[in-house]
N, C-alpha and C positions, 0 to 999 in steps of 0.2 A: 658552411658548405659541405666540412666533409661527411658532416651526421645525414647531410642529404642522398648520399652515395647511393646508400640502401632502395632510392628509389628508380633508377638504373636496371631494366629488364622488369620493373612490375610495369602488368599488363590488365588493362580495364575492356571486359568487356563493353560491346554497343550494339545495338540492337536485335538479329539474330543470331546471326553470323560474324561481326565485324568483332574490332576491337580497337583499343588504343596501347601502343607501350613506349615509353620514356627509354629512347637508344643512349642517350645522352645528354647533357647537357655542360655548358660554360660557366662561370661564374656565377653571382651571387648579387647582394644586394651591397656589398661592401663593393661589388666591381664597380656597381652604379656610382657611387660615391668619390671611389677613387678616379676613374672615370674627371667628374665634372672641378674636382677639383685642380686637376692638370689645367683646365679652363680656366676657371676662378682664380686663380692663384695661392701664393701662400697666405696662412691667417685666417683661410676660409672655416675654417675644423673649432675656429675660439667662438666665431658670428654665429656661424649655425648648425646645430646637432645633426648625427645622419639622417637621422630619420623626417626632421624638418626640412633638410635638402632635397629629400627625393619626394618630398611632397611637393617645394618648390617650384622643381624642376617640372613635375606631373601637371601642378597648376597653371604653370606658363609655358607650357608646350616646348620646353629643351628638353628636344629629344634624343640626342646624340648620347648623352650617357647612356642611355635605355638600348643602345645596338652593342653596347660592351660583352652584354647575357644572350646566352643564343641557346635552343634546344633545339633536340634532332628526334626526330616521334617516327615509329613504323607503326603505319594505319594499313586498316583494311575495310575498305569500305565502298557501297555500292557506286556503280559507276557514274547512275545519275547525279551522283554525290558530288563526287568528285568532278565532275565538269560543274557544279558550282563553286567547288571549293578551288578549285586552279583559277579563276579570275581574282583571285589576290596573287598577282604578278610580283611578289616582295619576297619568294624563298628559292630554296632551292630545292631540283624534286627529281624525284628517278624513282622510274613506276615499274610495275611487273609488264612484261611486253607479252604480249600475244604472238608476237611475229617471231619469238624465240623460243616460248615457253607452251606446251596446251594450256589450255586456261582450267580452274580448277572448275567442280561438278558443285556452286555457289550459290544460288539465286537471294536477293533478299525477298520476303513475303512479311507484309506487315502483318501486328496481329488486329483482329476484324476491328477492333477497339478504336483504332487509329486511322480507319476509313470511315473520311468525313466528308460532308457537303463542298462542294466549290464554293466559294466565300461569295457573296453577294455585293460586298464591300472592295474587297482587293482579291486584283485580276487572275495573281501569280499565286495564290492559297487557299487553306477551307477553312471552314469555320465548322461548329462545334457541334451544330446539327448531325444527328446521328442520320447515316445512311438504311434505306428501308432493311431492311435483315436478308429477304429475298434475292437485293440484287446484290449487298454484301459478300453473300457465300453465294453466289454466281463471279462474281467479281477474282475473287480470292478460288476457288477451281479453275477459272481461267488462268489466272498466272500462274498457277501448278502446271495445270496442262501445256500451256505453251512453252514454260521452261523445260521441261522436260524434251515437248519434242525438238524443241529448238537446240540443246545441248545434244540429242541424240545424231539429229542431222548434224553435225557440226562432228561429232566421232566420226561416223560414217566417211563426211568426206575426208580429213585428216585419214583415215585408213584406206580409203582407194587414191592415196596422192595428191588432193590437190593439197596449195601450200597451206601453210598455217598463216600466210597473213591473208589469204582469201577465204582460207574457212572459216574465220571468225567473225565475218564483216555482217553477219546476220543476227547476232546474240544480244541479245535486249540488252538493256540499259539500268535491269534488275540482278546483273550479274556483279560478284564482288570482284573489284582488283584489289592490288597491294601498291604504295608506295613509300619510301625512306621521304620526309619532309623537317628541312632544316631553317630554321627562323631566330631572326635576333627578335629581342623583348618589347622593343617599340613595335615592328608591324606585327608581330601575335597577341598584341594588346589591342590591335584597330582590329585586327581579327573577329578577336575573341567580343569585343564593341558588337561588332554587326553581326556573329554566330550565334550569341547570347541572348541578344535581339528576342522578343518575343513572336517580330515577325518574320523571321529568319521558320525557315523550313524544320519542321518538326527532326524530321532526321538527322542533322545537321547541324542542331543543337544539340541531341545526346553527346556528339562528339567534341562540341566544343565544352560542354560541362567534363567530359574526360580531361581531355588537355587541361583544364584549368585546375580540375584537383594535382596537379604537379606542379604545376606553374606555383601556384598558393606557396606553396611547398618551399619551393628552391629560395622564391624573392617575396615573402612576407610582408615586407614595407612595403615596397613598389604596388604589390598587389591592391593592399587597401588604400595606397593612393590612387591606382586606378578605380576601384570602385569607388573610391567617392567623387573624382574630379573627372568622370569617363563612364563607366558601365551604369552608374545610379545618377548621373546629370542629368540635366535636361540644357538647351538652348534655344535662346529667346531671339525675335527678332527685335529691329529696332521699338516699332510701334508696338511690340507685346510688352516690352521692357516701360515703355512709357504708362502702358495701362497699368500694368500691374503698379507700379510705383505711384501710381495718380488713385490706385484703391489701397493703399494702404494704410493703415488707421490704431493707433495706440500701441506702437510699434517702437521701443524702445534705442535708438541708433547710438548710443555712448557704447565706449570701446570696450568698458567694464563688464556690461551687459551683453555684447557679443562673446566676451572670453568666456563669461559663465556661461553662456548658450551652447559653448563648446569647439569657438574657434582659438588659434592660435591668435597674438596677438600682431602677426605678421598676417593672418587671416583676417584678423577682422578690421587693420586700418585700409584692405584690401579692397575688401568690402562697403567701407565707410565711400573709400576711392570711387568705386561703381557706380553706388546711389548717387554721387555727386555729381557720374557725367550722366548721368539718369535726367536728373533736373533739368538739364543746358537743354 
């Protein structure tokens, strides 16, 4: 943990304007551990290795050791952003206020690269279709000009008095705030799950690809249990689980075969278990 210290005040950029920086963080991946052994009891440390533990735990959803580790991140990032990113109700959060502070001269402006078609497919996104070039850089001169005037009328009135929490009430949604956001390990790994996402909003992934190079960092094990048992899963439903097992064909199920394939052997009598309520 303490070779981690160093990463404390480093700060990632995000897209034009934003950024990410690690204010701090809790513990480690030894928290995780000592954490579930409190649970477990004594003797737990002979049965199973750490690192096999917090695979365990990742695998069957005990989550409670995973809230031992908590990180505290200062973002800055567009507003729109950020009313998506506040509907993970799991942290705690204290934002730059307008009503106290002017707001800074911000705007995000994506670059033309990233102005793409409405998706045909899904409602809330675009897909990969490039936009005609035309209305592109008609596009993108608009939100220059309207940030502009929009920030300017926004000085003005701030200078002939009205307050600061009515003169802001007009400012797009392209402007950057700031917030301090503090999170234990278990909910910024469901987070990081659905930000990661590929159909998770393009902007809104840079940031969660920031937070994660820290993350990696701090809790090594835990991480690649999350990506195996979480970020790179998939889940089936009942009748999917039936298909797939009803095509499966020269497929090897001794427990020998699965270790060499590359599970533990706590893995793969786990495994063995599954296929078996598969059948029923």
């Amino acid at each position: 943990m303490d070779d981690n210290k160093g990463l404390i005040d480093q700060e990632i950029k995000v897209l034009d304007r934003g950024f990410v920086r690690l204010v701090d963080f809790m513990g480690s991946d030894d928290s995780i551990v000592e954490a579930a052994r409190v649970s477990y009891g004594h003797g737990t440390k002979k049965r199973r290795e750490d690192r096999g533990l917090i695979r365990y735990l990742m695998r069957h959803q005990h989550t409670t050791p995973f809230e031992m580790v908590e990180f505290k991140f200062h973002v800055k990032l567009p507003i729109f952003i950020a009313r998506q990113w506040i509907r993970h109700r799991t942290a705690n959060v204290n934002e730059y206020s307008g009503r106290y502070s002017v707001m800074e001269d911000d705007f995000y402006v994506p670059r033309p690269e990233d102005i793409k078609q409405q998706s045909t497919t899904n409602r809330q996104g675009r897909e990969e279709a490039e936009v005609d070039p035309a209305v592109r850089e008609s596009f993108l001169a608009f939100l220059n000009t309207s940030n502009r005037h929009l920030y300017d009328e926004y000085l003005k009135a701030i200078d002939a008095g009205v307050a600061r929490e009515l003169a802001r009430i007009n400012l797009p949604l392209s402007l950057y705030t700031q917030w301090y956001w503090k999170i234990d390990l278990h909910n910024l790994f469901h987070f990081l799950k659905l930000r990661l996402d590929e159909h998770a909003q393009a902007e809104i992934r840079e940031y969660a690809k920031a937070m994660s190079h820290f993350v990696k960092q701090v809790v090594p094990v835990a991480w690649e249990a999350f990506e195996d048992y979480q970020l790179n899963a998939q889940q089936f439903s009942a009748v999917e689980l039936k298909l797939l097992f009803k095509n499966l064909k020269d497929f090897d199920q001794s427990e020998d075969a699965l270790v060499e394939a590359g599970l533990s052997k706590g893995e793969a009598r786990e495994f063995l278990e599954k296929l078996t309520r598969i059948k029923r």
